[in-house]
N, C-alpha and C positions, 0 to 999 in steps of 0.2 A: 504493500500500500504506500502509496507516495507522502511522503513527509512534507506536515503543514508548518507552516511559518508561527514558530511560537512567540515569535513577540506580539502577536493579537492577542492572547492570552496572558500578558500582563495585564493587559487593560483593567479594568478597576470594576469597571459597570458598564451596564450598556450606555451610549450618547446619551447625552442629556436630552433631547429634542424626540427624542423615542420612548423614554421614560417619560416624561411629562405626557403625552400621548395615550401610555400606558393607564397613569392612573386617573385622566380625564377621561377614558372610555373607561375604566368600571365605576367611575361616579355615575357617567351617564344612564349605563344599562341598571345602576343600583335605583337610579332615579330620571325614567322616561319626564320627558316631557318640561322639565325644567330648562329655563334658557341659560347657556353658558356663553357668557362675554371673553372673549383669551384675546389676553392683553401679554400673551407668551413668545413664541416664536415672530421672528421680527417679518415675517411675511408680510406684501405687499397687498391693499386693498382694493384700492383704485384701480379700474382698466388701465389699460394703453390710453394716452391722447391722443385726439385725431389726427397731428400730423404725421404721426410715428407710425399710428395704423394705415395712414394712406399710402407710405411706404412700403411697410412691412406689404398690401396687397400691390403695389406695382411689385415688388419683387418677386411675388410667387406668378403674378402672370409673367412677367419674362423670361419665368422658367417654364412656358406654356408656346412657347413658338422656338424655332432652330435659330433664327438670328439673334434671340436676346437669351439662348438657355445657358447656362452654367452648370460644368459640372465641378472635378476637383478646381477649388479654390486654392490659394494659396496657406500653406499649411501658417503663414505668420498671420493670416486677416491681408483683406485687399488694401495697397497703398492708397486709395483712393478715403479710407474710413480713420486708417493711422493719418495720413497729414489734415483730415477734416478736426480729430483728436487733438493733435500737436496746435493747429490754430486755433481754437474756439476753446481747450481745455487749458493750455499751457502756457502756451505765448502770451495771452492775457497776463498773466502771473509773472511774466518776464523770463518764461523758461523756456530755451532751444532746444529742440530734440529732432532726432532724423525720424525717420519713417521703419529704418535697417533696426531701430531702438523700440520699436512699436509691435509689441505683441497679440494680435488680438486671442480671446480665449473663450470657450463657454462658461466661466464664473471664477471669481478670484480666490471662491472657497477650493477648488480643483487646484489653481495657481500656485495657491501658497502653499499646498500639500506636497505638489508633483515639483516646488522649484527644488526638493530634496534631495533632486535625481541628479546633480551637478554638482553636492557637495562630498567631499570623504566622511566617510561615517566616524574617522576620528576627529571631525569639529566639533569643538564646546558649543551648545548652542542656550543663550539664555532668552527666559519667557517671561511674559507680567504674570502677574497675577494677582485678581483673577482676570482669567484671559477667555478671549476664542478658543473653545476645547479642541479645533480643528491642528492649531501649533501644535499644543502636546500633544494630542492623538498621535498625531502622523509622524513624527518624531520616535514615539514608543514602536510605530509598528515597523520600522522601516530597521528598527536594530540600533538605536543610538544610544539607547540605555540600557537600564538594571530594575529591578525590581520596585514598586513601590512600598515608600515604609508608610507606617503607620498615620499619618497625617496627609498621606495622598501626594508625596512629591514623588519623582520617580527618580533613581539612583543615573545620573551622568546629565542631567539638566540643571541649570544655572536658574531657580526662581527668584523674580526680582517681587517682592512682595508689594503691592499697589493699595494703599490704606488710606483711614479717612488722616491718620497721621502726618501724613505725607502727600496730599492734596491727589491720592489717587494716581499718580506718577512716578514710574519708576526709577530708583537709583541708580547708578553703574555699577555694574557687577563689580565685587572686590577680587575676581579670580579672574584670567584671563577666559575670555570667550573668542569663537571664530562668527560665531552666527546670534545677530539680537532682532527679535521680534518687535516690533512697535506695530501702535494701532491706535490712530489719532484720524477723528474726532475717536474715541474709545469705546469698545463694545467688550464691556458690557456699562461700564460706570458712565459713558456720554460725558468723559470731560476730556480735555482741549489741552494742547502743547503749544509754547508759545515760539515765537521764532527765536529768542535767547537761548530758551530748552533744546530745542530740534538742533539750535549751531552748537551744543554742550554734547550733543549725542555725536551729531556729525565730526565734531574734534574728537571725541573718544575714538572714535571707530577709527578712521584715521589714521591716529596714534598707535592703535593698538592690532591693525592689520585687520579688523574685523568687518562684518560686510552686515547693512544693517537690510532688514526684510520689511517695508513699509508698508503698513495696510489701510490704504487709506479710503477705502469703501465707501465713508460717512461724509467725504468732504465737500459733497453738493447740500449738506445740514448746517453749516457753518456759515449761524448768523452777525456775529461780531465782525468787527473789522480790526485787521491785522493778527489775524489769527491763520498760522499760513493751512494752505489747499493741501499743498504738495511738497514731498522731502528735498524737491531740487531746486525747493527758493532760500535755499542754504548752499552758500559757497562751498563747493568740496564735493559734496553730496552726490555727485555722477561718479566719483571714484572712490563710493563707499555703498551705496545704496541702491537695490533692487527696490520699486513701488507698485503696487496693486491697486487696480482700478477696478470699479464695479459698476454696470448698469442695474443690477439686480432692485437697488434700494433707489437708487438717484431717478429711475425712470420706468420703474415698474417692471421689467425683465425677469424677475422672478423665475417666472415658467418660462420663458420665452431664450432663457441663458446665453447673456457676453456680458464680457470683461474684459481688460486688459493687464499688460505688467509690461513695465519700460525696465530695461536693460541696455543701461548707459556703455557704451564702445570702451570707454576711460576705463570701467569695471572689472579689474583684472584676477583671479588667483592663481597662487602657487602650485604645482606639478611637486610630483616628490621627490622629482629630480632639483627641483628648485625656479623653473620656468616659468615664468610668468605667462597666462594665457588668459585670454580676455572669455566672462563668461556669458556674454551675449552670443557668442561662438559656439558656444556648449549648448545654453539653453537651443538656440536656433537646431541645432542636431538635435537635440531630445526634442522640439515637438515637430519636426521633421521626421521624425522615427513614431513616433508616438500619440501624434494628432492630425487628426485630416480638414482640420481649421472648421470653422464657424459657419454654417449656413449661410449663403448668399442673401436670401430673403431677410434675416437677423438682422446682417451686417448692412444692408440698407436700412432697415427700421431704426438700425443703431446710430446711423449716420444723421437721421432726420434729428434725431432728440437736439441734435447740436446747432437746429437752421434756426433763423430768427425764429418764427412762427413756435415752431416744436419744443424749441429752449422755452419760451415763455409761457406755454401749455403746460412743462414738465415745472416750471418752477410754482407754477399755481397749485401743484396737486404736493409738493415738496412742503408749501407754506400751509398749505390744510394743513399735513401731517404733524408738521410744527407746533401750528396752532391746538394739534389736539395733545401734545407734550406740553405745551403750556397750561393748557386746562389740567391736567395730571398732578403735574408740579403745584399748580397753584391747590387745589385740592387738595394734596395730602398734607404741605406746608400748615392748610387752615386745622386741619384735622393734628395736629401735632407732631407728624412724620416728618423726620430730618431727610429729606433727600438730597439728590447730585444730580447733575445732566439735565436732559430736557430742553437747553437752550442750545447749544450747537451740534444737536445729536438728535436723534430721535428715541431715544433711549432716558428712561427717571432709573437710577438708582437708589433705592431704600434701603436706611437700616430699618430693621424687620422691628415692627413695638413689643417692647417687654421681654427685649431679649431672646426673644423665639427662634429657635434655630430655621432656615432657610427654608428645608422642606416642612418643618411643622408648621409655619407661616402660611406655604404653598395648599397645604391641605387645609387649613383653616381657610384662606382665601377660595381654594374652591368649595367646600363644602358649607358655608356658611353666605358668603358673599356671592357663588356662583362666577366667580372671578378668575380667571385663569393668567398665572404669571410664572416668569421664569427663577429657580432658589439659584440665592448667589451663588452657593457651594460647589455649584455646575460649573463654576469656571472656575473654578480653585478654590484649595481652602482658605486663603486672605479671603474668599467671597463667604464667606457663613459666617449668617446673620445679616446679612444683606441681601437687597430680592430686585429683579429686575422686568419692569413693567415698559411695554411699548406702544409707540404714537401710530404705529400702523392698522387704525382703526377706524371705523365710521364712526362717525361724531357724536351719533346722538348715544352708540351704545359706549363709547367710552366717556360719556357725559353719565349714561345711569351706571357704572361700574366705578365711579367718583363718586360718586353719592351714595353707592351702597358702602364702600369705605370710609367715605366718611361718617354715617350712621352708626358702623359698629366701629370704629375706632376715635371719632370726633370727640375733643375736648370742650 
């Protein structure tokens, strides 16, 4: 019988987003008929906008006649969507980028998992925490570590603990690392790096040979000014820094899946001979190898989000979502709950009342409130005692899912 891959078998528990799933379907079957508001998993609500969708259908007809069909695309995304990306995402921001630097992808969650396939498995790699469970998962599975001890870290990862102490931002590792995760605007806590912090990371890494993993998913939610987009509005930063982009959240793609990851030319590592090789070279082989690139029909839909019209349609439906993390925020605030986020994220994070641990919070919100929310603890253990509620909702039910919280927990 063929030998399975035991480092799946570390793993801890099943995903979090499956678990929760879990025990919302035996509340349900326990209790037909009750309506449950999930305020959980950060999926997307809102359709497509109409310009995106009148793309997305030119696209599938011109794959409906021999002059305009498509078949393999190119396995990077068409240079046609990459320089639409570079001008209307980047250049605004004051940032240069080639097209050869333009990844396109079907989701940044895949991204950030598969860009593991470029590094030696003997790189240190540090995490936040709590974090996207997708870093450490994929980490554990792919062989990078050791076992986990008893508080849930797992033996050959660097956790950088993310606390209300320390304004939810990570420190720099006191031990040398090859590889650091960041994820600004933040998911799970919804707070924000500033461009001092980002140039303090980007000198680390730098200095210390390391290559930083940018997850910047959230940054079409980032309502403040001077609060940067992207990793490469910091000097240095092309010759230290992989970035992740997502349609997923910014413009409803959910189901519809693209993303990108820029991989700067400048961006070089070592051989074990000692050779310096650029890993924009590598990644381009691995999804060369690995991926047969992003539907044609996507990748126009994708392109529209960016035209006047489309941009303006996606930010209307960005500012609802806003608007209903604002209503969240201001709600639990009145009700006595310390929260975080909410204003350049789509994301409130909670300390949990009266001390309640994460998941017993989660059960009492559902079974009580009919409230569906994600336990810190899902992203690390820095997250317990903390709970994370999202703006990806219709209005009215995340207006009666306020009100039920505040009812049972208002002072």
């Amino acid at each position: 019988m063929a030998r399975l891959n035991d480092n799946y078998l570390k793993l801890q528990a099943g995903y979090l987003f499956p678990e929760i799933s879990r025990r919302v379907n035996e509340f349900t079957s326990a209790n037909p008929g009750v309506e449950i508001i999930r305020l959980g998993i950060g999926d997307v609500t809102k359709p497509l906008v109409p310009e995106v969708l009148k793309a997305f259908h030119a696209g599938v007809d011109d794959m409906a006649a021999e002059q305009s069909f498509h078949g393999y695309g190119p396995e990077q995304g068409y240079s046609w969507l990459a320089q639409t990306i570079i001008d209307k995402a980047y250049k605004p921001l004051g940032v240069e980028l080639e097209t050869s630097e333009v990844f396109i992808s079907d989701g940044s969650k895949c991204d950030s998992a598969n860009i593991l396939d470029i590094f030696d498995l003997s790189c240190k790699v540090a995490i936040g925490d709590p974090v996207y469970p997708v870093y450490n998962d994929t980490n554990v599975m792919v062989g990078r570590t050791g076992a986990a001890d008893e508080n849930g870290y797992y033996e050959g990862i660097v956790y950088m603990p993310c606390t209300e102490e320390n304004g939810f931002t990570p420190q720099f590792p006191a031990e040398k690392v090859d590889i650091i995760y960041l994820c600004f605007p933040n998911n799970p806590t919804g707070t924000v790096a500033s461009k001092e912090q980002l140039k303090g990371w980007v000198d680390y890494a730098r200095a210390n040979d390391a290559v930083i993993l940018f997850d910047a998913a959230y940054e079409a939610f980032i309502t403040e000014a001077g609060i940067p987009h992207s990793i490469y509005e910091i000097d240095g930063a092309k010759e230290c820094a992989i970035e992740f982009r997502s349609f997923s959240k910014t413009a409803g793609f959910t189901g519809v899946r693209c993303g990108l990851t820029v991989v700067p030319h400048a961006l070089a590592g070592t051989t074990a001979s000692g050779e310096k090789v650029s890993f924009n070279q590598l990644w381009n082989r691995r999804q060369c190898t690995k991926f047969n690139g992003v539907s044609y029909p996507v990748q126009k839909a994708a392109a529209a989000v960016y035209s006047d019209a489309g941009w303006a349609q996606v930010k209307e439906v960005i500012d609802y979502y806003m608007g209903n993390a604002a209503i969240i925020r201001k709600g639990l605030q009145a009700a006595g709950i310390t929260c975080y986020g909410g204003v350049n994220a789509p994301y409130i994070w909670l300390k949990t009342p009266g001390g309640m641990t994460s998941w017993d919070f989660f059960d009492k919100l559902l079974n009580e409130c009919h409230v569906v929310g994600t336990p810190g603890s899902g992203f690390g253990p820095s997250g317990e005692g903390y709970f994370r509620l999202s703006a990806f909702g219709d209005r009215a039910n995340v207006e009666t899912a306020v009100q039920r919280i505040v009812e049972k927990w208002g002072k």
